[in-house]
C-alpha positions as protocol buffer text, in pm:
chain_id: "A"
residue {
  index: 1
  type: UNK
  ca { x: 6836 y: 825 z: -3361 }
}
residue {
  index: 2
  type: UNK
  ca { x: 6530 y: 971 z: -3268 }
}
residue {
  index: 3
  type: UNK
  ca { x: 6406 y: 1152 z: -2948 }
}
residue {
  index: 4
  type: UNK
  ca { x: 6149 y: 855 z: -2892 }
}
residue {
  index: 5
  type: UNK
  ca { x: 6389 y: 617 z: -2951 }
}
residue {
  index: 6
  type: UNK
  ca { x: 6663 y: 767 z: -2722 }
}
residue {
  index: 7
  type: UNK
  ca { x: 6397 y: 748 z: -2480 }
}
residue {
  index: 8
  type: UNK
  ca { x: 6273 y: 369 z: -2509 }
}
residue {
  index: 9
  type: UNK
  ca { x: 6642 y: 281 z: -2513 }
}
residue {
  index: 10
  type: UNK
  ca { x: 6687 y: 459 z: -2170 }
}
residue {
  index: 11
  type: UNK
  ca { x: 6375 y: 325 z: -2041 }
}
residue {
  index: 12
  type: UNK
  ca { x: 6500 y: -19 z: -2140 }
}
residue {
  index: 13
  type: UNK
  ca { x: 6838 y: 6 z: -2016 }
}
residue {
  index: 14
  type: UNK
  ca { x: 6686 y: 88 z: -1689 }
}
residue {
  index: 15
  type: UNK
  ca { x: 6463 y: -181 z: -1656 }
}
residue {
  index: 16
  type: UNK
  ca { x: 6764 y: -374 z: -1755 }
}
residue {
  index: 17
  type: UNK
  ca { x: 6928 y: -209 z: -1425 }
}
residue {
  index: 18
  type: UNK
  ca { x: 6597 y: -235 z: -1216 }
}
residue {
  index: 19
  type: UNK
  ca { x: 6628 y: -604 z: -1234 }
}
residue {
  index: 20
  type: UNK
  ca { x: 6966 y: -685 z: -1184 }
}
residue {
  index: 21
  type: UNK
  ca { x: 6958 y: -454 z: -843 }
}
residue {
  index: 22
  type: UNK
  ca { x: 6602 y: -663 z: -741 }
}
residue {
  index: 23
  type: UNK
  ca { x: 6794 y: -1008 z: -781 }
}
residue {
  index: 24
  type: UNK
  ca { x: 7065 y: -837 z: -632 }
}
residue {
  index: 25
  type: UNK
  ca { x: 6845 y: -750 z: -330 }
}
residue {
  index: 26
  type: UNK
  ca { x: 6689 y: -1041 z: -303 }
}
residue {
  index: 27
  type: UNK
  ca { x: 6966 y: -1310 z: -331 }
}
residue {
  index: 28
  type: UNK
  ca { x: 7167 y: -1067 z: -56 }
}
residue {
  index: 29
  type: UNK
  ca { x: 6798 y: -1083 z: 190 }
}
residue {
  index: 30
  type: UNK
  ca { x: 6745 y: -1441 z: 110 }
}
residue {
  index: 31
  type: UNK
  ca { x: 6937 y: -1616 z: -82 }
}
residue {
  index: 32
  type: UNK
  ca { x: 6981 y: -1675 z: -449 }
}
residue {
  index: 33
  type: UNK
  ca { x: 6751 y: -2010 z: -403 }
}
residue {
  index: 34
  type: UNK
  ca { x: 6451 y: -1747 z: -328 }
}
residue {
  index: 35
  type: UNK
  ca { x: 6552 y: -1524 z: -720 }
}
residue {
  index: 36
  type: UNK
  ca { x: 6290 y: -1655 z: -939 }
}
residue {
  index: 37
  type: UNK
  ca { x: 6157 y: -1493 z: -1237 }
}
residue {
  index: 38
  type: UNK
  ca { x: 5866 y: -1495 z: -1066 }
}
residue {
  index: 39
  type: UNK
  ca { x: 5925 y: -1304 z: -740 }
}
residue {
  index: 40
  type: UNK
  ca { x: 6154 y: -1101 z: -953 }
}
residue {
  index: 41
  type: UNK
  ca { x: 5861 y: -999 z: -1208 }
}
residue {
  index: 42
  type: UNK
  ca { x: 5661 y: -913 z: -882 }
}
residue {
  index: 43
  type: UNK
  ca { x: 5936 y: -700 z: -676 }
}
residue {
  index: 44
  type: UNK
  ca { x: 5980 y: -505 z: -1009 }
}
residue {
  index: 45
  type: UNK
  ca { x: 5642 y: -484 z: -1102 }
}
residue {
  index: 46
  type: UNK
  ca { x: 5679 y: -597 z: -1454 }
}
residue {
  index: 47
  type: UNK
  ca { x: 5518 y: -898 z: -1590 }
}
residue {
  index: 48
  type: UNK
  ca { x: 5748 y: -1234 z: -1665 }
}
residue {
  index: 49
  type: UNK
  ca { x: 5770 y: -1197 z: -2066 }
}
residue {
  index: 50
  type: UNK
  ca { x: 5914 y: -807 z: -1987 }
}
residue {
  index: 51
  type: UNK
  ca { x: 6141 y: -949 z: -1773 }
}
residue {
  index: 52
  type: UNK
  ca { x: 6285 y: -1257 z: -2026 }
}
residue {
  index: 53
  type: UNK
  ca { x: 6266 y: -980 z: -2318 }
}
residue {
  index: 54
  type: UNK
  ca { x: 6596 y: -859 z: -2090 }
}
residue {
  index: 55
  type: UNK
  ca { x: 6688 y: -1251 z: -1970 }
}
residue {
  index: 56
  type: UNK
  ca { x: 6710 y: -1597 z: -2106 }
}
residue {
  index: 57
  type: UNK
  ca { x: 6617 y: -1718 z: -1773 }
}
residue {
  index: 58
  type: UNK
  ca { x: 6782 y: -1684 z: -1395 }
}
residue {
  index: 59
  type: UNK
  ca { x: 7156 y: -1801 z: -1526 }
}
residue {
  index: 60
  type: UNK
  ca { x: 7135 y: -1464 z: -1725 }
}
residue {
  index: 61
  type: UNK
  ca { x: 7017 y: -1265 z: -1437 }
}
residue {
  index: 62
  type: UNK
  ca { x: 7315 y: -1417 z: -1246 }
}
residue {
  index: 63
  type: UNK
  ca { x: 7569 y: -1332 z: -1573 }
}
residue {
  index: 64
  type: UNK
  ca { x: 7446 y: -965 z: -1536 }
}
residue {
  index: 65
  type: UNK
  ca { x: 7475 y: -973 z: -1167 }
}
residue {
  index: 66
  type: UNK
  ca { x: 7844 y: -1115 z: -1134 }
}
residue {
  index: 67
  type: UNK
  ca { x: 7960 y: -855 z: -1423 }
}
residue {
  index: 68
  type: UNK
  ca { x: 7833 y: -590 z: -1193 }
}
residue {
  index: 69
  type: UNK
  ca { x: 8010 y: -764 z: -938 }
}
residue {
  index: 70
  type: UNK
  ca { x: 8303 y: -741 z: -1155 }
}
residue {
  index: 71
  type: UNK
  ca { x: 8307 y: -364 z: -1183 }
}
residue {
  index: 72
  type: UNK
  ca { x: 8279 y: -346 z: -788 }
}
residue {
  index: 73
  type: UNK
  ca { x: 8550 y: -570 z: -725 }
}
residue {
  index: 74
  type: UNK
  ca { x: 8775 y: -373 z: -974 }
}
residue {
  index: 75
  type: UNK
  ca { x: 8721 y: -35 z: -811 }
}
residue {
  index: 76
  type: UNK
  ca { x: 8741 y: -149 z: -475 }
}
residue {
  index: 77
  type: UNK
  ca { x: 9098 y: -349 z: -550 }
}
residue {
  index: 78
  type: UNK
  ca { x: 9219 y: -26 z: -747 }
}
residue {
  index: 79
  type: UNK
  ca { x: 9115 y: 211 z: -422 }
}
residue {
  index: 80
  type: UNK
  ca { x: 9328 y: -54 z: -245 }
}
residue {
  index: 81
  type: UNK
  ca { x: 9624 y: -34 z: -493 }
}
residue {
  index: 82
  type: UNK
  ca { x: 9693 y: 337 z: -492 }
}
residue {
  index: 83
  type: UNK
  ca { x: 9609 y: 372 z: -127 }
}
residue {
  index: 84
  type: UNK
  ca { x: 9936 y: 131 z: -29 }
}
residue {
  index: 85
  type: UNK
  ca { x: 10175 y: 289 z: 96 }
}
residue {
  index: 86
  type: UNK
  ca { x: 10455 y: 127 z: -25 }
}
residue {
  index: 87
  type: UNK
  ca { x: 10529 y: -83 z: -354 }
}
residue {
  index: 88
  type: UNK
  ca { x: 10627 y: -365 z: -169 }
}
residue {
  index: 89
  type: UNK
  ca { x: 10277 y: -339 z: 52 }
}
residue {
  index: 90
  type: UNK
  ca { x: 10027 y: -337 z: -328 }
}
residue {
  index: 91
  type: UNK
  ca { x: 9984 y: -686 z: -323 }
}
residue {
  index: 92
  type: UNK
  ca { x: 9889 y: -737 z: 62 }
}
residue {
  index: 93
  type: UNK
  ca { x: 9659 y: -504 z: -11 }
}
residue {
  index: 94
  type: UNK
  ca { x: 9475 y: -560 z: -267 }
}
residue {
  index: 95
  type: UNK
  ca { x: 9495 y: -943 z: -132 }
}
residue {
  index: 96
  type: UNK
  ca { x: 9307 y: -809 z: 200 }
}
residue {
  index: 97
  type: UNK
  ca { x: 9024 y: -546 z: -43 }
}
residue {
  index: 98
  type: UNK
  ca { x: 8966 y: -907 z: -206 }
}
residue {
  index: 99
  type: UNK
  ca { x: 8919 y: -1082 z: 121 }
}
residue {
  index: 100
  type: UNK
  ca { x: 8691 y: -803 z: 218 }
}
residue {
  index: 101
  type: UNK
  ca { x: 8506 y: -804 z: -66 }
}
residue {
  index: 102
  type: UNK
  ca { x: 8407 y: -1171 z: -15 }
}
residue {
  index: 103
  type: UNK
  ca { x: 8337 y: -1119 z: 323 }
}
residue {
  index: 104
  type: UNK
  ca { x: 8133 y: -828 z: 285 }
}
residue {
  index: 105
  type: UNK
  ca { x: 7940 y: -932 z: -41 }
}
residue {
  index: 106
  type: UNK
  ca { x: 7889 y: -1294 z: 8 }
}
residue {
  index: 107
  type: UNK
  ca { x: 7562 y: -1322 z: -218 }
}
residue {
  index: 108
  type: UNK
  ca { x: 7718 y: -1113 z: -459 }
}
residue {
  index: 109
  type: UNK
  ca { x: 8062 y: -1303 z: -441 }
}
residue {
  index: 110
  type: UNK
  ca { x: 7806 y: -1642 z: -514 }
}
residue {
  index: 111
  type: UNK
  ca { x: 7726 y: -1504 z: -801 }
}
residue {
  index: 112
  type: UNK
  ca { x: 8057 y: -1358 z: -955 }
}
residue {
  index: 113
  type: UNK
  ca { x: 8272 y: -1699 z: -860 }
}
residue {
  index: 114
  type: UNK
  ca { x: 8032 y: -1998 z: -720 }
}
residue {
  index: 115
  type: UNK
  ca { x: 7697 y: -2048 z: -948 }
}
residue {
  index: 116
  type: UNK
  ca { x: 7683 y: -2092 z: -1264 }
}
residue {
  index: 117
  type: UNK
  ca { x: 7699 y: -1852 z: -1558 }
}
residue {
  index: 118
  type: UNK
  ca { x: 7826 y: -1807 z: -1915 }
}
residue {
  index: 119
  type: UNK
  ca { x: 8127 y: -1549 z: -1826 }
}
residue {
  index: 120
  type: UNK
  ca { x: 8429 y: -1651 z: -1981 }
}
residue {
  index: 121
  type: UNK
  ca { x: 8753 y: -1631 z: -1764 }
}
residue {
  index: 122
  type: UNK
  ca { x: 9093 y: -1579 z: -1912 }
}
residue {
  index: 123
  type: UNK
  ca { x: 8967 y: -1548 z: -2316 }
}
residue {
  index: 124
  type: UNK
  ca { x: 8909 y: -1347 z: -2597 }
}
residue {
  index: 125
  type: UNK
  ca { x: 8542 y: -1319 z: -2481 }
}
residue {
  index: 126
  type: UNK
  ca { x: 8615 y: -1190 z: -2077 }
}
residue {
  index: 127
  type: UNK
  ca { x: 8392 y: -924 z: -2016 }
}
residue {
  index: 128
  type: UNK
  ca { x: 8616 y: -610 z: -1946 }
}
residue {
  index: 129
  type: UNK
  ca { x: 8511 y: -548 z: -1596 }
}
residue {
  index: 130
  type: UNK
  ca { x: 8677 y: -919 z: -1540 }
}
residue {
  index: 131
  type: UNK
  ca { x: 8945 y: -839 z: -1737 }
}
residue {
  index: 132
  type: UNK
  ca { x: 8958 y: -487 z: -1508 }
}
residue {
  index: 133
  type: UNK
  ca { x: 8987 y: -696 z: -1177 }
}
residue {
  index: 134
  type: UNK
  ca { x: 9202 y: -905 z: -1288 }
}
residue {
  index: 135
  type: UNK
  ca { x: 9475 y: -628 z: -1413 }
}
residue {
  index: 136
  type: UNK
  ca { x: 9455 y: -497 z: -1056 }
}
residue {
  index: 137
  type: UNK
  ca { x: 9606 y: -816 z: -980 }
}
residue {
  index: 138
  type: UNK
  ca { x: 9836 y: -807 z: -1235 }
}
residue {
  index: 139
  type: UNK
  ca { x: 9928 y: -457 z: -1189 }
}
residue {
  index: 140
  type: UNK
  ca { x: 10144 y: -584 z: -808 }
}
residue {
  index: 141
  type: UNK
  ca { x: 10368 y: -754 z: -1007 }
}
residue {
  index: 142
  type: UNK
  ca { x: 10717 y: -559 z: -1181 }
}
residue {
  index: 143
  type: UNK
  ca { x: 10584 y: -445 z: -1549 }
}
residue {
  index: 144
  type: UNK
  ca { x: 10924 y: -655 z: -1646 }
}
residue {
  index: 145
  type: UNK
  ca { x: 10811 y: -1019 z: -1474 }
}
residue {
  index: 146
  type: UNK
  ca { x: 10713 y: -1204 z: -1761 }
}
residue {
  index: 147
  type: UNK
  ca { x: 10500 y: -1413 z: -1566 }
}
residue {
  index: 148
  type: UNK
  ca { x: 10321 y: -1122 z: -1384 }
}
residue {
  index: 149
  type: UNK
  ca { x: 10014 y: -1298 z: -1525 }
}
residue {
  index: 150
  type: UNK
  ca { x: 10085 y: -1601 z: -1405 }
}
residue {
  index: 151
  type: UNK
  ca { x: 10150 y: -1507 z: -1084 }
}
residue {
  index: 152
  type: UNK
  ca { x: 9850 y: -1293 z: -1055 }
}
residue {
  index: 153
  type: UNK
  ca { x: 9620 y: -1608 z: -1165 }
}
residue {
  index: 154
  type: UNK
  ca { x: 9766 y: -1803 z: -871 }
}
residue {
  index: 155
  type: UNK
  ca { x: 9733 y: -1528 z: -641 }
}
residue {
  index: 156
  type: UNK
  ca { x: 9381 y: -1470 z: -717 }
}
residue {
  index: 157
  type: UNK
  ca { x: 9291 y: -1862 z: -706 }
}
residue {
  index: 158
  type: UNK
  ca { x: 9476 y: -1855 z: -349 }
}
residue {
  index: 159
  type: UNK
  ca { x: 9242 y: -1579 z: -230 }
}
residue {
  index: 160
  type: UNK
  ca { x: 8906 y: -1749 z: -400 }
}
residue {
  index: 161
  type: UNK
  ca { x: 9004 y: -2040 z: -189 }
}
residue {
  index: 162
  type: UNK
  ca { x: 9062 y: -1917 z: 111 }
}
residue {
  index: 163
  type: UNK
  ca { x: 8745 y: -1705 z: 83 }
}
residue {
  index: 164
  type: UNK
  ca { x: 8543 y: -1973 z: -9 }
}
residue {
  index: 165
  type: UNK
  ca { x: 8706 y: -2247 z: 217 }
}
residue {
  index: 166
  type: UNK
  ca { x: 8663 y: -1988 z: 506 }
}
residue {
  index: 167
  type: UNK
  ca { x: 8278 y: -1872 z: 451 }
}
residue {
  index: 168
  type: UNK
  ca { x: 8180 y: -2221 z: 436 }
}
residue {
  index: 169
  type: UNK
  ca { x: 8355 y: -2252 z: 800 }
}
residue {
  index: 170
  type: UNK
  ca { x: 8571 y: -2501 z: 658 }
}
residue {
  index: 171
  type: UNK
  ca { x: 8897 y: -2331 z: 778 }
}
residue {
  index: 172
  type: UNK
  ca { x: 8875 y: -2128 z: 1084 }
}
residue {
  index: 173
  type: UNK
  ca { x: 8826 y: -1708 z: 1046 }
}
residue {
  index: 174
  type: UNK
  ca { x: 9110 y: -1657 z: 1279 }
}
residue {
  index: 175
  type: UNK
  ca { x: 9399 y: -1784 z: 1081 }
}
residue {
  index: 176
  type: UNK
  ca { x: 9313 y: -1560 z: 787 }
}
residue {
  index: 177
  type: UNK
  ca { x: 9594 y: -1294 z: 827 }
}
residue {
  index: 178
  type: UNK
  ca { x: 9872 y: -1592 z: 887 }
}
residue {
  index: 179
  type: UNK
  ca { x: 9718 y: -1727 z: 551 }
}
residue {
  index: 180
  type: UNK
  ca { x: 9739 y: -1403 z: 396 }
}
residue {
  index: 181
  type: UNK
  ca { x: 10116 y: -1318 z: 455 }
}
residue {
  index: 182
  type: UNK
  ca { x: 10218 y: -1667 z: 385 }
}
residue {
  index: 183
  type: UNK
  ca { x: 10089 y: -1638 z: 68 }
}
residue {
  index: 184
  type: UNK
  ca { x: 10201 y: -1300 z: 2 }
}
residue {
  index: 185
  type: UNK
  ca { x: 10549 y: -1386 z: 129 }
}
residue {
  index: 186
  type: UNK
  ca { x: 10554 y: -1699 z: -89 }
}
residue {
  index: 187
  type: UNK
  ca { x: 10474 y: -1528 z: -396 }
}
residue {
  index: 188
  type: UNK
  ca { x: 10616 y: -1199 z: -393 }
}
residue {
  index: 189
  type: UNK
  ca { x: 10890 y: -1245 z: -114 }
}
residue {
  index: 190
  type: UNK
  ca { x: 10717 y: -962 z: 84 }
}
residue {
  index: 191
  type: UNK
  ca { x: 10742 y: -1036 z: 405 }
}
residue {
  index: 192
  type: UNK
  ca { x: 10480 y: -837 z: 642 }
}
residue {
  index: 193
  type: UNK
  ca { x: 10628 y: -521 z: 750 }
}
Protein backbone atom coordinates (compact mmCIF):
# COMPACT_ATOMS: atom_id res chain seq x y z
CA UNK A 1 0.00 0.00 0.00
CA UNK A 2 1.15 3.23 -0.79
CA UNK A 3 2.05 6.35 1.33
CA UNK A 4 -0.99 8.26 -0.38
CA UNK A 5 -3.11 5.61 0.10
CA UNK A 6 -2.24 4.96 3.82
CA UNK A 7 -3.08 8.45 4.08
CA UNK A 8 -6.67 8.67 2.34
CA UNK A 9 -7.48 5.54 4.32
CA UNK A 10 -6.66 7.43 7.62
CA UNK A 11 -8.30 10.46 6.49
CA UNK A 12 -11.37 8.33 5.76
CA UNK A 13 -11.42 6.37 8.78
CA UNK A 14 -11.50 9.60 10.59
CA UNK A 15 -14.19 11.14 8.97
CA UNK A 16 -15.77 7.84 9.59
CA UNK A 17 -15.03 8.68 13.47
CA UNK A 18 -15.85 12.50 13.07
CA UNK A 19 -19.36 11.55 12.36
CA UNK A 20 -20.25 8.99 14.59
CA UNK A 21 -18.92 11.39 17.66
CA UNK A 22 -21.22 14.49 15.91
CA UNK A 23 -24.43 12.16 16.03
CA UNK A 24 -23.15 11.11 19.15
CA UNK A 25 -23.12 14.75 20.37
CA UNK A 26 -26.01 15.69 19.05
CA UNK A 27 -28.51 12.87 19.93
CA UNK A 28 -26.87 13.22 23.76
CA UNK A 29 -27.69 17.57 23.45
CA UNK A 30 -30.94 16.97 21.77
CA UNK A 31 -32.12 14.03 21.06
CA UNK A 32 -31.73 11.49 18.35
CA UNK A 33 -35.10 13.06 16.65
CA UNK A 34 -32.78 16.33 15.99
CA UNK A 35 -29.59 13.63 14.00
CA UNK A 36 -30.30 14.27 10.47
CA UNK A 37 -27.97 13.89 7.70
CA UNK A 38 -28.46 17.20 7.29
CA UNK A 39 -27.46 18.90 10.57
CA UNK A 40 -24.93 16.18 10.70
CA UNK A 41 -23.30 17.24 7.18
CA UNK A 42 -23.34 20.84 8.71
CA UNK A 43 -21.80 20.16 12.38
CA UNK A 44 -19.04 18.21 10.45
CA UNK A 45 -18.62 20.43 7.76
CA UNK A 46 -18.79 17.93 5.01
CA UNK A 47 -21.35 17.97 2.38
CA UNK A 48 -24.38 15.15 2.48
CA UNK A 49 -22.97 12.73 -0.43
CA UNK A 50 -19.41 12.65 1.84
CA UNK A 51 -21.32 11.82 4.56
CA UNK A 52 -23.62 8.73 2.82
CA UNK A 53 -20.19 7.65 1.00
CA UNK A 54 -19.59 6.50 4.99
CA UNK A 55 -23.68 5.82 5.66
CA UNK A 56 -26.66 4.31 4.02
CA UNK A 57 -28.71 6.77 5.81
CA UNK A 58 -29.36 7.66 9.80
CA UNK A 59 -30.12 3.71 10.77
CA UNK A 60 -26.34 3.28 9.79
CA UNK A 61 -25.19 6.20 11.73
CA UNK A 62 -27.13 4.65 14.67
CA UNK A 63 -25.44 0.88 13.82
CA UNK A 64 -22.00 2.67 14.13
CA UNK A 65 -23.04 4.54 17.16
CA UNK A 66 -24.47 1.53 19.31
CA UNK A 67 -21.19 -0.63 18.29
CA UNK A 68 -19.25 2.12 19.87
CA UNK A 69 -21.59 1.88 22.55
CA UNK A 70 -20.77 -1.68 22.65
CA UNK A 71 -17.06 -1.26 23.23
CA UNK A 72 -17.92 1.25 26.17
CA UNK A 73 -20.23 -0.93 27.81
CA UNK A 74 -17.66 -3.84 27.63
CA UNK A 75 -14.83 -1.93 29.26
CA UNK A 76 -16.80 -0.35 31.75
CA UNK A 77 -18.51 -3.97 32.89
CA UNK A 78 -14.87 -5.56 32.74
CA UNK A 79 -13.43 -2.47 35.13
CA UNK A 80 -16.45 -3.60 37.23
CA UNK A 81 -15.58 -7.37 37.11
CA UNK A 82 -12.00 -7.31 38.29
CA UNK A 83 -12.62 -4.50 40.70
CA UNK A 84 -15.17 -6.96 42.91
CA UNK A 85 -13.96 -7.90 45.62
CA UNK A 86 -15.19 -11.10 46.01
CA UNK A 87 -16.35 -13.93 43.47
CA UNK A 88 -19.55 -14.11 44.91
CA UNK A 89 -19.90 -9.99 44.60
CA UNK A 90 -18.91 -10.15 40.16
CA UNK A 91 -22.29 -10.33 39.22
CA UNK A 92 -23.79 -7.45 41.55
CA UNK A 93 -21.37 -5.65 40.09
CA UNK A 94 -21.26 -5.72 36.89
CA UNK A 95 -25.31 -5.72 37.27
CA UNK A 96 -24.89 -2.10 39.01
CA UNK A 97 -21.74 -0.79 35.98
CA UNK A 98 -24.80 -1.84 33.62
CA UNK A 99 -27.35 0.13 35.53
CA UNK A 100 -24.93 2.97 35.50
CA UNK A 101 -24.20 2.82 32.19
CA UNK A 102 -27.90 3.32 31.25
CA UNK A 103 -28.28 5.91 33.56
CA UNK A 104 -25.38 7.80 32.64
CA UNK A 105 -25.55 7.32 28.75
CA UNK A 106 -29.17 7.42 28.09
CA UNK A 107 -28.88 8.71 24.33
CA UNK A 108 -26.22 6.41 23.81
CA UNK A 109 -28.08 3.44 25.60
CA UNK A 110 -31.18 4.53 22.82
CA UNK A 111 -29.10 3.76 20.40
CA UNK A 112 -27.27 0.45 21.47
CA UNK A 113 -30.79 -1.28 22.78
CA UNK A 114 -34.06 0.96 21.83
CA UNK A 115 -33.97 2.28 17.96
CA UNK A 116 -33.57 0.50 15.33
CA UNK A 117 -30.49 -0.92 13.64
CA UNK A 118 -29.11 -3.91 11.72
CA UNK A 119 -26.83 -5.41 14.73
CA UNK A 120 -27.39 -8.89 15.11
CA UNK A 121 -27.74 -10.21 18.76
CA UNK A 122 -26.83 -13.72 19.74
CA UNK A 123 -25.49 -14.96 15.92
CA UNK A 124 -22.82 -15.78 13.80
CA UNK A 125 -22.88 -12.12 12.58
CA UNK A 126 -22.67 -10.19 16.42
CA UNK A 127 -20.28 -7.62 16.11
CA UNK A 128 -17.42 -8.52 18.64
CA UNK A 129 -17.75 -5.56 20.86
CA UNK A 130 -21.46 -7.18 21.52
CA UNK A 131 -20.15 -10.33 21.74
CA UNK A 132 -17.35 -8.56 24.33
CA UNK A 133 -20.23 -7.23 26.64
CA UNK A 134 -21.95 -9.93 26.62
CA UNK A 135 -18.93 -12.40 27.85
CA UNK A 136 -18.60 -9.98 30.77
CA UNK A 137 -21.86 -11.27 31.61
CA UNK A 138 -21.09 -14.57 31.01
CA UNK A 139 -17.82 -14.48 32.64
CA UNK A 140 -20.03 -14.24 36.62
CA UNK A 141 -21.14 -17.45 36.06
CA UNK A 142 -18.77 -20.94 37.18
CA UNK A 143 -16.72 -21.80 33.77
CA UNK A 144 -18.47 -25.42 34.61
CA UNK A 145 -22.44 -24.11 34.52
CA UNK A 146 -23.49 -25.27 31.33
CA UNK A 147 -26.02 -22.78 31.14
CA UNK A 148 -23.70 -19.83 32.09
CA UNK A 149 -25.06 -18.44 28.81
CA UNK A 150 -28.29 -18.82 29.54
CA UNK A 151 -28.21 -17.35 32.61
CA UNK A 152 -26.25 -14.43 31.49
CA UNK A 153 -29.02 -13.71 28.62
CA UNK A 154 -31.66 -13.52 31.37
CA UNK A 155 -29.61 -11.50 33.53
CA UNK A 156 -28.87 -9.01 30.96
CA UNK A 157 -32.69 -8.85 29.71
CA UNK A 158 -33.54 -8.28 33.60
CA UNK A 159 -31.21 -5.27 33.70
CA UNK A 160 -32.43 -3.82 30.03
CA UNK A 161 -35.78 -3.87 31.66
CA UNK A 162 -35.38 -2.42 34.58
CA UNK A 163 -33.28 0.31 32.91
CA UNK A 164 -35.64 0.97 30.45
CA UNK A 165 -38.86 0.52 32.61
CA UNK A 166 -37.12 2.94 35.13
CA UNK A 167 -35.89 5.90 32.66
CA UNK A 168 -39.22 6.04 31.24
CA UNK A 169 -40.46 6.66 35.04
CA UNK A 170 -42.48 3.71 34.71
CA UNK A 171 -41.13 2.06 37.93
CA UNK A 172 -39.97 4.32 40.60
CA UNK A 173 -35.82 5.16 40.88
CA UNK A 174 -35.91 4.30 44.48
CA UNK A 175 -36.60 0.64 44.40
CA UNK A 176 -33.68 0.01 42.06
CA UNK A 177 -31.19 -1.59 44.59
CA UNK A 178 -34.20 -3.97 46.10
CA UNK A 179 -34.64 -4.87 42.30
CA UNK A 180 -31.11 -5.41 41.88
CA UNK A 181 -30.41 -7.96 44.76
CA UNK A 182 -33.59 -9.74 44.10
CA UNK A 183 -32.50 -10.47 40.93
CA UNK A 184 -29.05 -11.21 41.78
CA UNK A 185 -30.19 -13.42 44.66
CA UNK A 186 -32.64 -15.21 42.35
CA UNK A 187 -30.19 -16.05 39.85
CA UNK A 188 -27.02 -16.65 41.39
CA UNK A 189 -28.16 -17.32 45.09
CA UNK A 190 -25.96 -14.34 46.18
CA UNK A 191 -27.52 -12.82 48.68
CA UNK A 192 -26.24 -9.04 49.36
CA UNK A 193 -23.45 -9.10 51.74
Amino acid sequence: MSAITERRERERAHRHQLIITAARELAEAEGWEAVTTRRLAERVEYSQPVLYSHFNGKDAIVSAVAIDGFSELAAHLRRARLAAPEPGQTLRAVCRAYLEFATERPALYQAMFVLPTDLKFASAQTPPPLRAAFDEFVSCFRPDNDRRELFAEFTWSALHGMAVLSDSGRIPPDGQEERLDFLVTQIAGTPRG
